[in-house]
ZAVEXLUM-34551 format. One record per residue (C-alpha): x negated, y, z; residue in three letters. Coordinates in Angstrom, 2 decimals. Example, Ala and Ser with C-alpha at 12.3 -4.5 7.8 and 13.67 -1.06 7.14 Angstrom:
REM residues 2
-12.30, -4.50, 7.80, ALA
-13.67, -1.06, 7.14, SER
REM end
This chain:
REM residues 495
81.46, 48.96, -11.02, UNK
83.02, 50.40, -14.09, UNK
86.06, 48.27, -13.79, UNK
86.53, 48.88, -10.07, UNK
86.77, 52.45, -10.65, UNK
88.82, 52.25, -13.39, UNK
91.82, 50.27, -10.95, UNK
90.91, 52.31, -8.14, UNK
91.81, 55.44, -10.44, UNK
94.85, 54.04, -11.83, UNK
96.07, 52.95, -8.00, UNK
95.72, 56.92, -7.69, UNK
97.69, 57.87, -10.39, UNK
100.49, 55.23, -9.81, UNK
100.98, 56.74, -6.12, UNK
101.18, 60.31, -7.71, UNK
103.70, 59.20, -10.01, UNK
106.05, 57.20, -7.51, UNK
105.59, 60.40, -5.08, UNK
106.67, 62.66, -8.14, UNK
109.59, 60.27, -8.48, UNK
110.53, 60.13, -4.69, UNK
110.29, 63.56, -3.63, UNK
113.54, 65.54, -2.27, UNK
114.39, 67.56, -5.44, UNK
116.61, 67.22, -7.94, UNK
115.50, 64.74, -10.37, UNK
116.60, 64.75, -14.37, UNK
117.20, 61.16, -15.81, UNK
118.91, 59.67, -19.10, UNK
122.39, 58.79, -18.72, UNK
123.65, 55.25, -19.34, UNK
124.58, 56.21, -23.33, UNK
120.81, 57.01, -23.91, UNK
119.46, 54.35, -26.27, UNK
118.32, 53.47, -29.61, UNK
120.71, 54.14, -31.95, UNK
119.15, 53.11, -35.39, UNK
115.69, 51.75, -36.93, UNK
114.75, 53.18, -40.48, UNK
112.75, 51.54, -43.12, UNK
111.62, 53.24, -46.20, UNK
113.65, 51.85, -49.13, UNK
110.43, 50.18, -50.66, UNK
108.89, 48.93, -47.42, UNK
104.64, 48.24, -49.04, UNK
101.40, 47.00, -46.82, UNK
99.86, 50.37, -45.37, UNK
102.15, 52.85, -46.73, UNK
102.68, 54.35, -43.35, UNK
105.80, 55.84, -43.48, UNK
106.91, 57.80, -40.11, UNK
103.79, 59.39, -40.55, UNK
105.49, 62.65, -40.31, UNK
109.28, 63.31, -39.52, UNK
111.24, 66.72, -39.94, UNK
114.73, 67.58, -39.40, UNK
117.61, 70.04, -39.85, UNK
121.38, 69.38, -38.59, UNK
121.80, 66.01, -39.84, UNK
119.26, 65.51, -42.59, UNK
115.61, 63.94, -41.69, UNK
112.76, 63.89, -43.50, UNK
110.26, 61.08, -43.19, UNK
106.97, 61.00, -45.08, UNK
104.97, 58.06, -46.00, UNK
101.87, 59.53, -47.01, UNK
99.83, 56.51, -48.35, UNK
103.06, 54.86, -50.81, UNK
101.59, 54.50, -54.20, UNK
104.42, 54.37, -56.20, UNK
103.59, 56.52, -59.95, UNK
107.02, 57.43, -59.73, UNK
107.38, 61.63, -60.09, UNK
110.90, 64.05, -58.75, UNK
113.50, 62.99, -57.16, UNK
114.78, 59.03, -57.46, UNK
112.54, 57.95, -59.52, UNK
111.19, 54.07, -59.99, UNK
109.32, 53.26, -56.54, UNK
108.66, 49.52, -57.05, UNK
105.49, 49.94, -58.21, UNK
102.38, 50.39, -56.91, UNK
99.93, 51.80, -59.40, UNK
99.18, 54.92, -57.42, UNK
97.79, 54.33, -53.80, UNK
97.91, 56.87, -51.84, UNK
99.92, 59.36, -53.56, UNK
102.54, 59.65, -51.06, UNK
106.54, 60.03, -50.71, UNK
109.02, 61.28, -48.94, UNK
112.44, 59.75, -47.50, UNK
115.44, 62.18, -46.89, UNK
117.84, 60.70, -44.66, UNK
122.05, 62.06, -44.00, UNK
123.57, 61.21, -40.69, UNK
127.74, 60.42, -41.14, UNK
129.22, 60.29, -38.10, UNK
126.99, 58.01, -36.31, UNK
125.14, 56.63, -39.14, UNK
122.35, 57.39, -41.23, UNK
122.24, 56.62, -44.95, UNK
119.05, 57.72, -47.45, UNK
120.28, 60.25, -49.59, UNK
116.67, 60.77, -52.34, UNK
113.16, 59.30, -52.40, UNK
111.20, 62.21, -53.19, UNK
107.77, 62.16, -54.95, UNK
105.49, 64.93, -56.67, UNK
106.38, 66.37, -59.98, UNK
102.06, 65.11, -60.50, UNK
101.49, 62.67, -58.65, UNK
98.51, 61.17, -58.60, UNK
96.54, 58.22, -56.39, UNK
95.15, 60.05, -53.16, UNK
96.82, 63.10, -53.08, UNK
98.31, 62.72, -49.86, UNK
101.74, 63.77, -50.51, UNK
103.89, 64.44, -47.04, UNK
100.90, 64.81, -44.87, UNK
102.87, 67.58, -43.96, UNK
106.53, 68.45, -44.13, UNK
109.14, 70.88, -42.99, UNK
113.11, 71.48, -43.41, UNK
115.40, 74.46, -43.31, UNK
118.67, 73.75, -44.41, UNK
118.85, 72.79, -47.50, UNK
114.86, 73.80, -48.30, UNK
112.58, 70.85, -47.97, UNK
108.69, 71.90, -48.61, UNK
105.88, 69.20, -48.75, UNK
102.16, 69.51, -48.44, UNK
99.73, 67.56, -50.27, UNK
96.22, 68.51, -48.98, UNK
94.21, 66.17, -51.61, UNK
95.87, 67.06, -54.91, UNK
93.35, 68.28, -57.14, UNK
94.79, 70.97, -60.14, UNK
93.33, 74.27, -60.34, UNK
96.40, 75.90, -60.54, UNK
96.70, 79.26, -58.34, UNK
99.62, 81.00, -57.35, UNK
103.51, 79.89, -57.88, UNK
104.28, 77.51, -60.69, UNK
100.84, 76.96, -62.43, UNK
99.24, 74.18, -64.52, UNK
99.29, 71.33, -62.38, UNK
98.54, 68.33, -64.95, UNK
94.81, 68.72, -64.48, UNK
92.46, 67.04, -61.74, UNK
89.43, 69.10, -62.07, UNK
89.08, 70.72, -58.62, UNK
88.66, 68.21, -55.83, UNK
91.11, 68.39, -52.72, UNK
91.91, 72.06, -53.42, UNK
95.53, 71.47, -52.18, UNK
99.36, 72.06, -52.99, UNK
102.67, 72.03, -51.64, UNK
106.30, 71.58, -53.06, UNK
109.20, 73.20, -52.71, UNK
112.43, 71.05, -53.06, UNK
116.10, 72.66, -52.39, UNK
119.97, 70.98, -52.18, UNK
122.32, 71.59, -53.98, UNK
125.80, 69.69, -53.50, UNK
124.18, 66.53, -52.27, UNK
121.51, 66.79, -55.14, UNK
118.19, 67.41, -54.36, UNK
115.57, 69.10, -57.01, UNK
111.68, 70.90, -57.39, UNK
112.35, 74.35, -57.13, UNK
108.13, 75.45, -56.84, UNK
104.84, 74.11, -57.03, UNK
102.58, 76.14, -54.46, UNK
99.35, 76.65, -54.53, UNK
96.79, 79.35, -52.86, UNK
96.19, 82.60, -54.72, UNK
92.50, 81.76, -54.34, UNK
92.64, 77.97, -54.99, UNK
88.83, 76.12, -54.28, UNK
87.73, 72.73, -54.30, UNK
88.21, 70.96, -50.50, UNK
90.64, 73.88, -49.12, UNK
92.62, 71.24, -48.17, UNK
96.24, 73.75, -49.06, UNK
98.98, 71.80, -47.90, UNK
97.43, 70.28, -44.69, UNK
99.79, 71.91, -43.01, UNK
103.52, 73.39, -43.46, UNK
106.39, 75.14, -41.63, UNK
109.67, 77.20, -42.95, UNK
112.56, 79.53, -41.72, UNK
114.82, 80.23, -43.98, UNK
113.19, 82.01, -46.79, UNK
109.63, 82.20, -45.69, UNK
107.24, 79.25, -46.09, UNK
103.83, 79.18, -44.28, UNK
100.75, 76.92, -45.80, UNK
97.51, 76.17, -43.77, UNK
94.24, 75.23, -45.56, UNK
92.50, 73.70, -43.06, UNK
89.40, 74.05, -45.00, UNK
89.47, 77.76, -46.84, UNK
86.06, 78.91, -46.35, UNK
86.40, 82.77, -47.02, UNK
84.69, 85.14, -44.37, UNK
88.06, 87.79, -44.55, UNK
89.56, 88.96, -40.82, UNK
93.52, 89.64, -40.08, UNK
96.19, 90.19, -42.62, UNK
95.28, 90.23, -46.22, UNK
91.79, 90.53, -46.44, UNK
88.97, 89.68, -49.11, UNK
89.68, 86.43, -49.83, UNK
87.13, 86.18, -52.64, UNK
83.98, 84.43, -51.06, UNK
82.54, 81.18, -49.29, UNK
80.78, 83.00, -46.80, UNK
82.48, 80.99, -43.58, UNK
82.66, 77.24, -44.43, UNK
86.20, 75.76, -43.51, UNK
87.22, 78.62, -41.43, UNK
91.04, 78.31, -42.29, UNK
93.53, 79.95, -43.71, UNK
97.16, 80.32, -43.94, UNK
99.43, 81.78, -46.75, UNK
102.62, 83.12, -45.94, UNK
105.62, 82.90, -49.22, UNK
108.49, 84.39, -49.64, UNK
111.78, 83.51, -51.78, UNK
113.19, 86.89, -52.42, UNK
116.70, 86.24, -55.22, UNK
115.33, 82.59, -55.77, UNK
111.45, 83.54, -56.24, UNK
108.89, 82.43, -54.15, UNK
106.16, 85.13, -53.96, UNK
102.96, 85.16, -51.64, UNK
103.66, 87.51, -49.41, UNK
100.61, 87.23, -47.14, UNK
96.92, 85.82, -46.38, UNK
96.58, 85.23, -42.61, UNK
92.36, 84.69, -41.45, UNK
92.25, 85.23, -37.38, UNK
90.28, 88.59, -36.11, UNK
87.70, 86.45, -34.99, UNK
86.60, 84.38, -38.31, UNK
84.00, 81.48, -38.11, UNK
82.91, 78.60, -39.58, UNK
84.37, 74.75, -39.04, UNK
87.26, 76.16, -36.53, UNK
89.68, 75.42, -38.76, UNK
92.42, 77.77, -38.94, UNK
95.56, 76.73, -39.92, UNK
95.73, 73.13, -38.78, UNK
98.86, 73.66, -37.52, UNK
101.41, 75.72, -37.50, UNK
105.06, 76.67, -36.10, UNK
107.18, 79.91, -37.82, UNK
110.58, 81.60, -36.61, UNK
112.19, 84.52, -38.17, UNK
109.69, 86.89, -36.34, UNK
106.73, 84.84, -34.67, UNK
104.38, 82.57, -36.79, UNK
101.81, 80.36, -34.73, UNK
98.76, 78.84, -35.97, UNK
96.63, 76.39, -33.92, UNK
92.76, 76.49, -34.43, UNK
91.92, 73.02, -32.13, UNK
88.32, 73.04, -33.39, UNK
87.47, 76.56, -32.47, UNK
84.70, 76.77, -29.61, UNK
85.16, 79.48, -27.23, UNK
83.84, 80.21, -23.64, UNK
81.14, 78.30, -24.51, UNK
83.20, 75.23, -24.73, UNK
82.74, 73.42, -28.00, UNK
85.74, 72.37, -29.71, UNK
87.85, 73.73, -26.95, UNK
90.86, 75.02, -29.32, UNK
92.69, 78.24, -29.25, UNK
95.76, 79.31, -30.75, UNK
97.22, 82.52, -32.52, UNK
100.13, 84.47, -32.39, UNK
101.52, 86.68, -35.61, UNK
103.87, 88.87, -34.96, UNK
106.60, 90.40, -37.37, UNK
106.72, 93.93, -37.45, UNK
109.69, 94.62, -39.90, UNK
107.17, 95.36, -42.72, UNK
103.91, 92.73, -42.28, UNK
102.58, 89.61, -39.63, UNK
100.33, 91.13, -37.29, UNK
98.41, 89.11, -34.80, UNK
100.47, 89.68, -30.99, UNK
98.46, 86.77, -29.31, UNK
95.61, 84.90, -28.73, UNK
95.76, 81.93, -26.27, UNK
94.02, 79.20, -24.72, UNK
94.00, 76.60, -21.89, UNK
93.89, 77.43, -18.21, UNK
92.10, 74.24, -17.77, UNK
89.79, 73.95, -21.04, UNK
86.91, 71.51, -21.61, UNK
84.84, 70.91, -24.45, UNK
86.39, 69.02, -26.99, UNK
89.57, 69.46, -26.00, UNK
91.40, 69.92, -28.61, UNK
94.14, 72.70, -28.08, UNK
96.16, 73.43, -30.78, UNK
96.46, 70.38, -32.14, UNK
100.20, 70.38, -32.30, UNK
102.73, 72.85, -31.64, UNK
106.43, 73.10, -30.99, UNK
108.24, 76.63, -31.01, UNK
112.09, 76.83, -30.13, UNK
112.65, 80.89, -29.41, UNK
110.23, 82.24, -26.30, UNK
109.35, 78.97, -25.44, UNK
106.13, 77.16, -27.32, UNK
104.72, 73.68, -26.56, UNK
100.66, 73.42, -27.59, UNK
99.21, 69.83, -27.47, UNK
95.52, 69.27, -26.23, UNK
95.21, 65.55, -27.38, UNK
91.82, 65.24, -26.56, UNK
91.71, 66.58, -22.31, UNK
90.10, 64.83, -20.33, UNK
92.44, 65.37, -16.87, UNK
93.25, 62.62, -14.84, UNK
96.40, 63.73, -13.06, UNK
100.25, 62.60, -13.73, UNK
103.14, 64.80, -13.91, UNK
104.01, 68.53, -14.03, UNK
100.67, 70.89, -12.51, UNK
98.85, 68.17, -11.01, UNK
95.00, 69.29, -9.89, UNK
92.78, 68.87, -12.93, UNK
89.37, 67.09, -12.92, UNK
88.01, 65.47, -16.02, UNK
88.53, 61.56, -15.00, UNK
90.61, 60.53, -18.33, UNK
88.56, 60.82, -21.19, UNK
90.71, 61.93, -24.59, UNK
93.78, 61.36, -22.14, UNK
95.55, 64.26, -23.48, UNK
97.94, 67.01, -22.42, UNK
100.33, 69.60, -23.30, UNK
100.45, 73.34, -21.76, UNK
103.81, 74.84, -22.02, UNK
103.92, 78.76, -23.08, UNK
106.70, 81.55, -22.32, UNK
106.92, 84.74, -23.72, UNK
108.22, 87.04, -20.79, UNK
108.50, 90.77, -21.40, UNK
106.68, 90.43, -24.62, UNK
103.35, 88.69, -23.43, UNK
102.76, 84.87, -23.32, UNK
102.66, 83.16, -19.86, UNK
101.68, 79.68, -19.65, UNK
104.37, 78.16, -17.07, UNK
103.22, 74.57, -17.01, UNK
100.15, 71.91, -17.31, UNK
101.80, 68.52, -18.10, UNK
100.46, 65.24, -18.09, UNK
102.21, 61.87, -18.79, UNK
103.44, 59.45, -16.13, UNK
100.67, 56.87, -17.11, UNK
97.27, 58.68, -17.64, UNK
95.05, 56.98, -19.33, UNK
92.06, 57.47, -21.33, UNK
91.97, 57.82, -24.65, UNK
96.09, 57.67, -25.26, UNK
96.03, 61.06, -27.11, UNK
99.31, 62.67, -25.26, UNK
99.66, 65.53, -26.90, UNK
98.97, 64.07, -30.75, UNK
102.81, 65.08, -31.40, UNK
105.13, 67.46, -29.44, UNK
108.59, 69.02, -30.52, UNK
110.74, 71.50, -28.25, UNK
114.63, 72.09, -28.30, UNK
116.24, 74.20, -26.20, UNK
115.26, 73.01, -22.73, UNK
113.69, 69.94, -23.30, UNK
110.35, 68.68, -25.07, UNK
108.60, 65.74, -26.63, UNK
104.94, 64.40, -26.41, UNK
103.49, 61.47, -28.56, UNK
100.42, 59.53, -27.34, UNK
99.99, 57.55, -30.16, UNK
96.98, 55.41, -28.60, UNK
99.24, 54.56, -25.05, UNK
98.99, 50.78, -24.82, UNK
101.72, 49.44, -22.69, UNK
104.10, 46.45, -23.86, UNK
106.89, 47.77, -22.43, UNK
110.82, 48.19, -24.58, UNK
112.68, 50.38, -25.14, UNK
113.20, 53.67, -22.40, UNK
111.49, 53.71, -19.01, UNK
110.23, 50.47, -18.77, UNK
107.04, 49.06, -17.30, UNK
104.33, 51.37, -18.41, UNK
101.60, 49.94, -16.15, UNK
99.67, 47.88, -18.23, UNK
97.59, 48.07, -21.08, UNK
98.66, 45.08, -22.26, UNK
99.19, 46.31, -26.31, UNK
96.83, 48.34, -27.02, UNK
97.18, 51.77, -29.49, UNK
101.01, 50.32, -29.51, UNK
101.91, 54.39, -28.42, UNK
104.56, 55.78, -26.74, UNK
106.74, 58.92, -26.44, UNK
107.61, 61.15, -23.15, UNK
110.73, 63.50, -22.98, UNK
110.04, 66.62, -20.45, UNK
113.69, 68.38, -19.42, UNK
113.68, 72.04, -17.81, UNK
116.16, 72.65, -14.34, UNK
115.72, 75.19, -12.12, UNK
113.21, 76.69, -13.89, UNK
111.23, 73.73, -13.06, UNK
110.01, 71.16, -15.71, UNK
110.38, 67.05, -15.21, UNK
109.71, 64.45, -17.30, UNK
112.85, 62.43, -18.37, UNK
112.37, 59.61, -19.84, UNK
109.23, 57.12, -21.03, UNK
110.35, 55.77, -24.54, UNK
108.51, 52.32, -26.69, UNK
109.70, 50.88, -29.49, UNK
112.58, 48.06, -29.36, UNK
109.80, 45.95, -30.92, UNK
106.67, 47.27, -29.64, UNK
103.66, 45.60, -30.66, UNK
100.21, 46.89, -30.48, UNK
98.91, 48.79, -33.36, UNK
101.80, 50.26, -34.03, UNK
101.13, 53.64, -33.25, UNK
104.76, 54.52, -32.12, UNK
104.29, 58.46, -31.34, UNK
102.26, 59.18, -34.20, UNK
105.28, 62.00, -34.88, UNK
107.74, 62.97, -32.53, UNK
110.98, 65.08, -32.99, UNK
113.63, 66.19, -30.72, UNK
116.97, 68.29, -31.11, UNK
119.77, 68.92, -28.83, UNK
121.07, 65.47, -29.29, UNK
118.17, 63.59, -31.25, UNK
115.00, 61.71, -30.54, UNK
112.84, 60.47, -33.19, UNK
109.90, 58.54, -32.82, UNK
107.63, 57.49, -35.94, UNK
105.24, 54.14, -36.04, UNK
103.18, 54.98, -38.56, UNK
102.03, 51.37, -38.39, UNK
104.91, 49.51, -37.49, UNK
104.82, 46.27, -39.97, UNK
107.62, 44.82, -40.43, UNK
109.01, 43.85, -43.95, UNK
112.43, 45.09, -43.76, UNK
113.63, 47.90, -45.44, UNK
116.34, 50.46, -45.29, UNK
118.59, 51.40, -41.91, UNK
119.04, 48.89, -38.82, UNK
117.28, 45.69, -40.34, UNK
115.50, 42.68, -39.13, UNK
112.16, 44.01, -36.88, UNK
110.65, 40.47, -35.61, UNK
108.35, 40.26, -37.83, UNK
104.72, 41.54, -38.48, UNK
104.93, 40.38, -42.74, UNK
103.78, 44.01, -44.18, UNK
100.86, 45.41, -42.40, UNK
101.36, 48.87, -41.27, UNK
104.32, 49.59, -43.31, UNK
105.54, 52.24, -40.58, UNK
108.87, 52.69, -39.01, UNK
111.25, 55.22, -37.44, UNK
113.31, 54.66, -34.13, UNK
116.37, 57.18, -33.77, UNK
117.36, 57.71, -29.81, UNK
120.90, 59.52, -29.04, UNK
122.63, 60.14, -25.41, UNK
122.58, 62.95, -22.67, UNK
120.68, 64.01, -19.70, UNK
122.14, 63.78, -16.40, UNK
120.76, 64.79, -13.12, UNK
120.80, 63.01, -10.01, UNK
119.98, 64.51, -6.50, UNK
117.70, 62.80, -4.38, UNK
118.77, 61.82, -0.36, UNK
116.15, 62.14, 2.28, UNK
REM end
């Protein structure tokens, strides 16, 4: 009986998506030059280093982390062909020339260390690279402490890394100005220009707002975030975000997404409504002198366990909020929502109008299914988004092929979402040129006005570098990176 719902459900959803597809309206599509335009390997491709695990860029650099590599190698370019240091973590900075992209520096801790987790999170401005490491363990606090101990358990750091002429170098170490044991600093990271925000996922002060008393344990992993700020070439804290409405295990600071005068932090574990696990997300303003919280917003379809806030993409008024774990079984752009797909996933897209956010859409993927996570990853640019579903199981290649089958399971895929006439539409369904399942292709997602990147954080081929040999399954969950290029095109549809 199971089974026969299951097909009778997915019959449903097909018929949505074809009527979606077929209606009279104008309908946004890839044009013919859309396609995959390179495949990137880390430079010492290693069994279960996951690389693609998370993917940043600015202009024509991209930053790839590989959070489990274990070489003992510390800076910039040092020895990686070892592997006396699992789970340390690197990161890969990439240059695009012209059409091609060539790794410029393989970029490691200035302590590394097995297990610290180095890239979990990453972000780029320019020529400012910073790099979270949730699991190192020094006791350092502040900017530019002792960091050659290992006495305080998952307390946290990041790293700040700038460019200069090509030449990339540590310019900080970061670390909270209230540093504990399993704060998890680092977990997540985001930067404009001059001003770096850090979440702890797992700070477990009971302080409220902006700068508060940061100097207790009295609300176990309630969150926090840390706001620095490089004023002449120092990095200072500048502020110690907690959300008015402080409580234990909701996790503040999971993610985050900054601009020059609007920080976001997502809070996916919070309950609220009575919903456990629901998810909410804040909104800091910039006043001209301090952050100051503008916002406070949540699903218009919410469930327990939902999941909101998981992800975020913020490109000026427009911010994208993924809810990997909703349970809605419809396709498309505001479809009804019941709760048929368990852990399906969806994304809720946000506009500030008049200085209030409005959510303006309720998206789902073409292929609903349960448990495919849409919403694990999203990225915004301009007028167009991206959604990962890192657990979508299709065998399909390349961009919009078959996507009705589970036939490789947890192989993941990516969805691109374009706005026109106010309206949005989903694009374009993108796989891997060498899908396989596993491989977790969605796992991170990026998009700019003429990039798509897709990381398979468990991709396993052996090759390494740009645009090798990917037939081959030789080194387990190695990870990859697939770069798509072209331009949108819109066709109207006849009667």
């Amino acid at each position: 009986m199971r089974e026969a719902t299951v097909n009778i459900l997915d019959s449903i959803r097909l018929i949505s998506m074809m009527a979606c597809l077929c209606s009279n309206q104008s309908i946004a599509s890839w044009g013919d030059d859309f396609a995959q335009q390179s495949y990137l390997k880390a430079s010492n491709t290693s069994r279960n280093d996951h690389f693609g695990e998370q993917i940043a860029i600015s202009g024509d650099t991209m930053v790839i982390s590989a959070v489990n590599e274990g070489s003992s190698a510390t800076g910039v370019n040092g020895n990686q062909q070892d592997s006396s240091m699992p789970f340390a973590g690197a990161v890969y900075v990439f240059r695009r020339v012209g059409n091609s992209w060539a790794q410029e520096a393989y970029i490691k801790a200035s302590n590394t260390n097995a297990l610290d987790s180095f890239g979990y999170a990453i972000a780029i401005s320019g020529d400012t690279l910073v790099v979270g490491a949730p699991d190192e363990d020094s006791t350092a606090t502040g900017i530019n402490g002792n960091q050659l101990n290992n006495e305080a358990e998952a307390v946290g750091a990041a790293y700040v890394y700038t460019r200069d002429n090509g030449v990339w170098a540590q310019d900080a170490y970061l670390k909270a100005s209230n540093a504990e044991e399993n704060d998890k600093f680092g977990s997540a990271v985001a930067i404009n220009g001059n001003t770096i925000a850090v979440g702890a996922l797992n700070e477990s002060s009971n302080a409220t707002g902006v700068n508060g008393d940061q100097n207790n344990n009295d609300s176990n992993q309630s969150g926090a975030v840390y706001l620095f700020q490089r004023n002449s070439g120092v990095w200072v804290q500048q502020t110690y975000a907690k959300p008015f409405d402080t409580g234990a295990l909701q996790h503040f600071g999971e993610s985050l997404a900054l601009s020059e005068s609007h920080l976001i932090i997502g809070s996916s574990w919070k309950s609220n409504n009575g919903l456990s696990n629901a998810g909410v997300v804040y909104v800091y303003e910039f006043s001209g002198t301090q952050w100051l919280q503008a916002a406070y917003l949540t699903a218009s379809t919410p469930g327990d366990n939902d999941n909101f806030g998981h992800s975020l993409g913020l490109h000026e008024d427009t911010l994208v909020i993924g809810a990997r774990r909703e349970f809605g079984g419809g396709v498309g752009v505001n479809p009804v929502h019941d709760d048929t797909a368990q852990y399906s996933g969806a994304v809720y897209v946000f506009k500030r109008l008049n200085g209030d956010w409005v959510e303006q859409a309720y998206v789902k993927p073409s292929n609903t299914n349960e448990q495919d996570q849409f919403g694990w990853s999203v990225s915004v640019a301009k007028d167009k988004f991206v959604v990962g579903a890192w657990r979508e199981s299709s065998d399909a290649l390349g961009v919009n092929g078959n996507q009705i089958n589970n036939a490789a399971l947890q192989s993941g895929a990516a969805y691109v979402f374009k706005k026109t006439n106010n309206q949005w539409h989903q694009t374009a369904y993108v796989k891997a040129s060498n899908t396989d399942a596993g491989d977790n292709f969605g796992f991170a997602a990026v998009i700019t006005e003429d990039l798509l990147v897709v990381g398979a954080t468990r991709e396993s081929s052996g090759s390494v570098g740009v645009n090798g040999p990917q037939d081959n399954n030789d080194v387990l969950r190695s990870g990859a990176v697939y770069v798509f290029t072209g331009d949108l095109i819109f066709i109207d549809d006849f009667e």
